[in-house]
N, C-alpha and C positions, 0 to 999 in steps of 0.2 A: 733740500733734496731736489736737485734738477730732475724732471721730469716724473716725477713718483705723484703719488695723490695722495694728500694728507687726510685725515681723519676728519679733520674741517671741511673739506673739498668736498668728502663722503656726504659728509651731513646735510649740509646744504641742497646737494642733489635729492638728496631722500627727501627736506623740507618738500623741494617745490613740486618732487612725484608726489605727496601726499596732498598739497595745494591742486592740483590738475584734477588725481584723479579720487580724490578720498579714504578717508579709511577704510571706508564699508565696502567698497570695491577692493581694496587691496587685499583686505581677510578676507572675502570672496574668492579673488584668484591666488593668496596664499595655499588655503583648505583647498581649492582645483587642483595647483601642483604637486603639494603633497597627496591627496587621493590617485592622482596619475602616476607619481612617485611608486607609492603602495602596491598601486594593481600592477606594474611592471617587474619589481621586486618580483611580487607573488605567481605573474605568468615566467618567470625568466627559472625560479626552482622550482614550479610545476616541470619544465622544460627539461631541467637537467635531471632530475626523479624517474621520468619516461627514459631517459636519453640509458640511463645506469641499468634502471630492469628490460631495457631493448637489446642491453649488450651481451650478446652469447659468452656463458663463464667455460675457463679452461676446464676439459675432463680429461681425465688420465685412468687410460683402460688400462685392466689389470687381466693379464692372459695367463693361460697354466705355463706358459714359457716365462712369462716374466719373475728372472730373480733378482736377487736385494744386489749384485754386483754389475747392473747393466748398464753398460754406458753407452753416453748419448754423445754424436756430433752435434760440432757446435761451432759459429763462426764468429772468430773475435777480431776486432782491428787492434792493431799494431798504434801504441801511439810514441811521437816520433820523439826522438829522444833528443833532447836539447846538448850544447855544448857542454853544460856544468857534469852531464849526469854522465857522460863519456869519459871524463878526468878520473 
């Protein structure tokens, strides 16, 4: 494989990280990034929770005028019609 990195290539590297800096530091800063992992997960759907009950819902008044035949404007785009759909 020209320029790809073999599984061998992998391993190696990971050897001589684990020679540097050990394993007890690695599970260390593993459990960090995962804990960091976590708490962003869990602040990012706090986020969106607020974001959904912040959003004003549609209401639709009901007047003594309004009957079951009322229609509404309304504005639609034209989409452009290809050559097949003209034949």
């Amino acid at each position: 494989m020209l320029g790809g990195i073999s599984i061998w290539q992998l391993l190696i590297v990971l050897g001589i990280i684990i020679l540097i800096f050990g394993t007890k530091k690695l599970r260390n800063v593993g459990s960090d990034l995962g804990g960091a992992v976590k708490g962003f997960k869990k602040a990012v759907n706090e986020d969106e929770d607020k974001s959904e009950e912040a959003k004003p819902q549609a209401q639709v008044r009901h007047d003594e005028t309004d009957t079951p035949n009322n229609t509404y404007d309304v504005e639609a785009e034209r989409k452009p019609e290809s050559s097949d759909e003209r034949k």
